[in-house]
C-alpha positions in Angstrom: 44.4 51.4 70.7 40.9 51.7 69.2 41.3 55.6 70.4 44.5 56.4 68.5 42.9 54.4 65.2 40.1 56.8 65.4 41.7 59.8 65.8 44.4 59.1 63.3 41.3 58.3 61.3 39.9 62.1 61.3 42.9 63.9 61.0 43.7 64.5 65.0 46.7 62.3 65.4 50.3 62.3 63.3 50.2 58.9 61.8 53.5 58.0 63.5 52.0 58.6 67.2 50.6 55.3 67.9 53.3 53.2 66.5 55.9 56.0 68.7 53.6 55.5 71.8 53.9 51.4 70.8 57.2 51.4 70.7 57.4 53.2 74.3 55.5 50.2 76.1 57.4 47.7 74.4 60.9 49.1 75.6 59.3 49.9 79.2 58.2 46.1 79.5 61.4 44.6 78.3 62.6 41.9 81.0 65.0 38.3 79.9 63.5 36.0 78.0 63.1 32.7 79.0 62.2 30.9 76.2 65.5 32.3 73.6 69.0 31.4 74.0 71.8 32.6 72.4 73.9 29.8 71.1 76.6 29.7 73.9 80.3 29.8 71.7 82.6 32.0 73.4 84.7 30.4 76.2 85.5 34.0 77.3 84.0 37.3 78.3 82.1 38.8 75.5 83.0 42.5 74.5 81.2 43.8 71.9 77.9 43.1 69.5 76.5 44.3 67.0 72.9 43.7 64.2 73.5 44.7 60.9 70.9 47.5 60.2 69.7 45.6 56.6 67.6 43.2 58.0 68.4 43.2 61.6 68.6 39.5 61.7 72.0 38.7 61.4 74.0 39.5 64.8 77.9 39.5 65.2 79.9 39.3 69.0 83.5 39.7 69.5 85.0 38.1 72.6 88.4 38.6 74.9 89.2 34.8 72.9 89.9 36.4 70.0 86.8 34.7 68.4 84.1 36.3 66.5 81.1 34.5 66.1 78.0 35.3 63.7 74.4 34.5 65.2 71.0 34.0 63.3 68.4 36.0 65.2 65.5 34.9 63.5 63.0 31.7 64.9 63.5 29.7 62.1 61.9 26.8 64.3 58.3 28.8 64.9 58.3 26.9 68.1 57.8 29.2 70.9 61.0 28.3 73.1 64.2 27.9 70.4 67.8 29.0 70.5 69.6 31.6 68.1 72.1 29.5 66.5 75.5 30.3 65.4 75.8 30.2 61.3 79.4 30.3 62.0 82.6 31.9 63.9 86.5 32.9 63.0 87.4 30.4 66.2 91.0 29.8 67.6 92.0 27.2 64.9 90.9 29.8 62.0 94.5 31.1 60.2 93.4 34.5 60.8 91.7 34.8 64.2 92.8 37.9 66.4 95.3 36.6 68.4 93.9 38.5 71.6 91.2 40.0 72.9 88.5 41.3 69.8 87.4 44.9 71.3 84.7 45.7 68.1 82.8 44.2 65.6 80.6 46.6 62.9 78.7 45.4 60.4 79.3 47.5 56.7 76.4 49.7 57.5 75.0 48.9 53.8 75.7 45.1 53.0 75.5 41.9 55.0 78.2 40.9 52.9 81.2 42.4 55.1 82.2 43.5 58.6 85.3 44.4 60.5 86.5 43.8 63.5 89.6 45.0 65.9 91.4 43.6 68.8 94.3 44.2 71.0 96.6 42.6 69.1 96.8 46.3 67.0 95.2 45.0 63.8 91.5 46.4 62.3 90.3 43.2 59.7 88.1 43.6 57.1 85.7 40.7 56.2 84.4 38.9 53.5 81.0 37.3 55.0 80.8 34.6 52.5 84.3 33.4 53.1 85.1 34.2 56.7 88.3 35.1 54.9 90.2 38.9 55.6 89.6 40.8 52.9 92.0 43.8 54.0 94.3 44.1 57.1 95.4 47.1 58.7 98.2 47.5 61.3 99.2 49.8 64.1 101.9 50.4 66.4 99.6 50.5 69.4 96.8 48.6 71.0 93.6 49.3 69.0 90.7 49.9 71.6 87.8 50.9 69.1 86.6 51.3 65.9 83.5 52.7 63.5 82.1 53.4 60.1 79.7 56.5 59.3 76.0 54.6 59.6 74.8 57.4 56.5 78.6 58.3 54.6 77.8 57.7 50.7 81.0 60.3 49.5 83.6 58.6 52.0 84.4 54.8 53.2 86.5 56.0 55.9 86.7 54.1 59.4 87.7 55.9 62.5 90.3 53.8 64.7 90.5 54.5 68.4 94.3 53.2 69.6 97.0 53.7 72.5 98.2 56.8 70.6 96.7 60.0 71.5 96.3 60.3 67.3 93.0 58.9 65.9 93.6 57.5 62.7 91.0 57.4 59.5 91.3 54.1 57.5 90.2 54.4 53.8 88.6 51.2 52.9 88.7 52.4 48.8 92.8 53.0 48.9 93.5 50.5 51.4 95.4 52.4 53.9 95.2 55.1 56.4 94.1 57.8 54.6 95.0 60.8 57.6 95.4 61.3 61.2 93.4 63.8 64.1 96.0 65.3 66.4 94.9 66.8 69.7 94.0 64.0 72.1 96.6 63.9 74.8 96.0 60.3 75.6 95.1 56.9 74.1 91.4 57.7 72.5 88.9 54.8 73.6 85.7 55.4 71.5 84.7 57.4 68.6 81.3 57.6 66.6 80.5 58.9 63.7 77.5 61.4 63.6 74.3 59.7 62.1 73.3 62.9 61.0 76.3 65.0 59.0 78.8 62.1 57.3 81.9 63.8 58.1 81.3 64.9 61.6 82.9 62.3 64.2 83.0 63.0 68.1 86.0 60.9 69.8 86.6 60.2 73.6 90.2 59.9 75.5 91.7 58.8 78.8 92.1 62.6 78.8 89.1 63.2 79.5 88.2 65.2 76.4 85.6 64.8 74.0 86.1 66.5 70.7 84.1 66.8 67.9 85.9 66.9 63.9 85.2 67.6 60.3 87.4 64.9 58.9 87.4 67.5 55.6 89.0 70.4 57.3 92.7 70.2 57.8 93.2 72.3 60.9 92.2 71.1 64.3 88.9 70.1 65.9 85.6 71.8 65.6 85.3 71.9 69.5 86.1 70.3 72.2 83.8 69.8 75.0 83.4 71.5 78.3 81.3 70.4 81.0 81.1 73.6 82.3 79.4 75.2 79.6 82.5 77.9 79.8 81.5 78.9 83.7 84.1 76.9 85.5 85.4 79.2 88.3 88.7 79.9 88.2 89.3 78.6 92.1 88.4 74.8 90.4 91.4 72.4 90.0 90.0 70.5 87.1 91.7 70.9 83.4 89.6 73.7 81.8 87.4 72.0 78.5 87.0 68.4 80.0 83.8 66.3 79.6 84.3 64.2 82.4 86.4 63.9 85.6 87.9 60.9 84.4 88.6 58.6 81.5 85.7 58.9 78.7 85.4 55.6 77.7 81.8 55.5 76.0 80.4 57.4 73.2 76.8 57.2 71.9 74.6 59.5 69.5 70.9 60.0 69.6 69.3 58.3 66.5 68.8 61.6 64.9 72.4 62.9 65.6 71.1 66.2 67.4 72.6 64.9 70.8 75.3 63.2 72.2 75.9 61.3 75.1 79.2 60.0 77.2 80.3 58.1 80.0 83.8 58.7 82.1 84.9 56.6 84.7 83.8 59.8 87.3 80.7 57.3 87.6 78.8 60.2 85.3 77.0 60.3 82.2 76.2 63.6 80.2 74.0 64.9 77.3 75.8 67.3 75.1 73.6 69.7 72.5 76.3 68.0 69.8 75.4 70.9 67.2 76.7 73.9 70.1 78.7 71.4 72.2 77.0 72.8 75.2 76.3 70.1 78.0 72.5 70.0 78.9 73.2 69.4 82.2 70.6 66.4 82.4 71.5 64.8 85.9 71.5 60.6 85.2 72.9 60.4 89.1 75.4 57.9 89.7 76.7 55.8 86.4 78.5 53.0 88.0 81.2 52.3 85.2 84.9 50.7 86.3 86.6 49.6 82.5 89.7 50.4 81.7 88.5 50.3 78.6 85.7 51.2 76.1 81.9 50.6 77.2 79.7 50.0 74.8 76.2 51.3 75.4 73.5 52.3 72.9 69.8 54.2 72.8 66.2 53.2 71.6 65.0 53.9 68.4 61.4 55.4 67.5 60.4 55.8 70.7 58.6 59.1 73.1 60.9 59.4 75.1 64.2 57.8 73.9 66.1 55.5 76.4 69.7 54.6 77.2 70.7 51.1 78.0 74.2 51.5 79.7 76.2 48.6 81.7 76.1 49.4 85.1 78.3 46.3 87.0 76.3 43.1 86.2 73.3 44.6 85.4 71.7 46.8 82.3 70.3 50.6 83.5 68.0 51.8 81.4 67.5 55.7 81.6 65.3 58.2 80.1 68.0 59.9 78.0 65.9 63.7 77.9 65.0 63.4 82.1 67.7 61.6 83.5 65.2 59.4 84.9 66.4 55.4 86.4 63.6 53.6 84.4 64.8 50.1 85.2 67.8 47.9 85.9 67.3 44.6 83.8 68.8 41.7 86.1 69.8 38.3 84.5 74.0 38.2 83.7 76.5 36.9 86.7 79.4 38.8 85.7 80.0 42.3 84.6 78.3 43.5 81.4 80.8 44.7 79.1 78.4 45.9 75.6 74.6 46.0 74.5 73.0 46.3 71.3 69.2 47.6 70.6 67.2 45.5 67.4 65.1 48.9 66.6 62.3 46.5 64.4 61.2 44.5 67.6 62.4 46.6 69.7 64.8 44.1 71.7 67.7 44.4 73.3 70.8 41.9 73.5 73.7 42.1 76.0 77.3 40.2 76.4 78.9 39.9 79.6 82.0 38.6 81.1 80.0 35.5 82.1 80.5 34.3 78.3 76.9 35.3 78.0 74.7 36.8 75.3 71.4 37.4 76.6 67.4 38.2 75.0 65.3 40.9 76.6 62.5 41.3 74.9 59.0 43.4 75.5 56.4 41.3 77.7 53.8 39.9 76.6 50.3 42.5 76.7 48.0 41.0 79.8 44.7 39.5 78.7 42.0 42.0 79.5 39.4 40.9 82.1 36.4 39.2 81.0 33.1 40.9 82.2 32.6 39.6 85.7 29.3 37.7 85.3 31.0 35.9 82.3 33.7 34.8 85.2 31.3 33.4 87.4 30.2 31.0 85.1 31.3 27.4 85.3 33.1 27.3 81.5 35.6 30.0 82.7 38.6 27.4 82.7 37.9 26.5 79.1 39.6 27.7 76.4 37.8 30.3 74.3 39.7 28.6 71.1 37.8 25.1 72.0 34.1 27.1 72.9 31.8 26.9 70.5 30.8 30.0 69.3 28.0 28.6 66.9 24.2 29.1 67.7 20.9 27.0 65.6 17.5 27.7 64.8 16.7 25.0 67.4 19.1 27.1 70.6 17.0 30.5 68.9 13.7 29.0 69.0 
């Protein structure tokens, strides 16, 4: 450490480099920690999270209950083994709890003081934090599978709803209603993301197995729609010509600086995709374990050299190199199937919800005490504490 000080001292480094390389070690030693707890609320599998990006100490998880329950991340105890308690929740006796299973939760990207959630029971709420009270309601005529709101929009408050109909609609939070509606999906569209890069760019992901990429300004059809092929599928193949995946694309996930894109089908794939050309970088991530019938939500580091995917795989969390395709880790610790994981880019921790009705901590490991010189070891005060040594000297001991 003492290195990169020096040469970001005279000029050698980029300032950012050692809190980048920083970063790095903290994400490669993340393993469950054993001394935080997530209050346990839900009496169901857990679906989605989510850490508003103002602080990044206020978490929100929706459950298949129907509940939605709002966590405190931060040790107000100072003790070094405390639990993350619940400041509240829109339980089953709330008037206006979803009725089934909540599928999303997003904080308002620029206020603590709302977020929305959807469910299954084909309704998108929109929050008042103070008041746990719905401050808007929207309806559809299908089951509603996902949701999201542009992390950088400041000229639109739109939010892009993911249903059983092939159509995705755009909800305008200003007007109330839905504003207008993408047509060329052939199938129910289970995840969409809004570019965190270009406000009115937003990919989307269907059961038929398409990814396509809009400008929600441009009346006509989609800017492009993705082909895993790269345009060099031989004609002899049976697969649909411009598909991202063999399967249902249930997952959706952009770098942090928007340049890339990465999906996950239930062909048991993930992919990169250039999401400026649309061309597929052909980064090989091996097998992607991934069974839902529904949307998986995954997510990516932030701030670090190289950047990392932490996807659900079964009951555990595979973390991958996104750039290499490289199997960094699986982090072990749920019983059940993990179903959504969120990454808290300040500390860089990570927090996961499972069908087990767990939320669970993994957070970087502690840096091992360097070695004391070996003659130092050999002496008989070894097992005392340096804190408690006394590191005084007199004229009398220099004498």
């Amino acid at each position: 450490m003492l290195g990169f000080f020096s040469a970001r001292q005279i000029g050698l480094d980029d300032p950012l480099r050692l809190r980048r390389v920083e970063c790095t070690r903290r994400v490669l030693s993340l393993e469950l920690n054993k001394d935080r707890d997530v209050e346990r609320i839900h009496g169901s599998g857990i679906n989605t999270l989510d850490i508003e990006p103002v602080e990044g100490r206020y978490m929100l998880s929706g459950g298949s209950d129907g509940v939605i329950v709002l966590y405190d991340l931060e040790n107000l105890s100072r003790k070094p083994s405390y639990t993350c308690k619940a400041l509240c929740s829109v339980g089953r006796s709330h008037p206006d709890v979803h009725k089934f299973s909540v599928e999303t939760v997003q904080w308002y990207p620029h206020d603590t003081g709302m977020f929305t959630s959807s469910s299954f029971d084909k309704t998108l709420k929109i929050w008042d934090t103070n008041t746990l009270q719905p401050a808007d309601v929207f309806h559809f005529e299908g089951t509603v599978y996902t949701h999201h709101m542009s992390p950088v929009a400041t000229k639109h408050c739109l939010i892009a709803v993911g249903t059983r109909s092939p159509k995705v609609q755009l909800c305008d939070l200003k007007s109330g209603s839905c504003s207008h509606i993408l047509q060329g999906h052939r199938q129910e569209v289970l995840a969409v993301s809004w570019s965190p890069r270009h406000e009115y760019i937003l990919a989307t992901a269907s059961a038929d197995s398409r990814v396509k990429l809009w400008d929600v300004r441009r009346a006509s059809g989609c800017l492009s729609t993705f082909d895993q092929h790269n345009g060099e599928k031989s004609k002899a193949s049976s697969e649909a010509a411009n598909t991202a995946h063999n399967g249902r694309v249930n997952g959706l996930c952009y770098t942090n600086d928007g340049l890339h894109l990465l999906t996950i089908g239930t062909d048991d794939r993930m992919r990169l995709w250039n999401s400026s050309t649309g061309e597929n970088t052909l980064v090989n991530y091996g097998k992607v374990c991934n069974e839902s019938r529904k949307g998986v939500k995954f997510t990516v580091s932030c701030g670090c050299n190289p950047e990392f995917a932490f996807v659900p795989y079964g009951s555990t969390i595979a973390v991958y190199a996104v750039f290499t395709g490289e199997l960094i880790t699986m982090l072990r610790g749920h019983y059940s199937t993990v179903d959504c994981c969120v990454f808290q880019p300040n500390f860089q921790e990570l927090y996961s919800g499972s069908k087990d009705c767990n939320i669970l901590a993994w957070i970087p490991a502690l840096r091992e005490p360097l070695p004391d010189d070996i003659s130092e070891k050999s002496q008989p005060q070894q097992h005392l504490n340096p804190a408690y040594e006394d590191a005084w000297s007199s004229s009398d001991d220099e004498g």
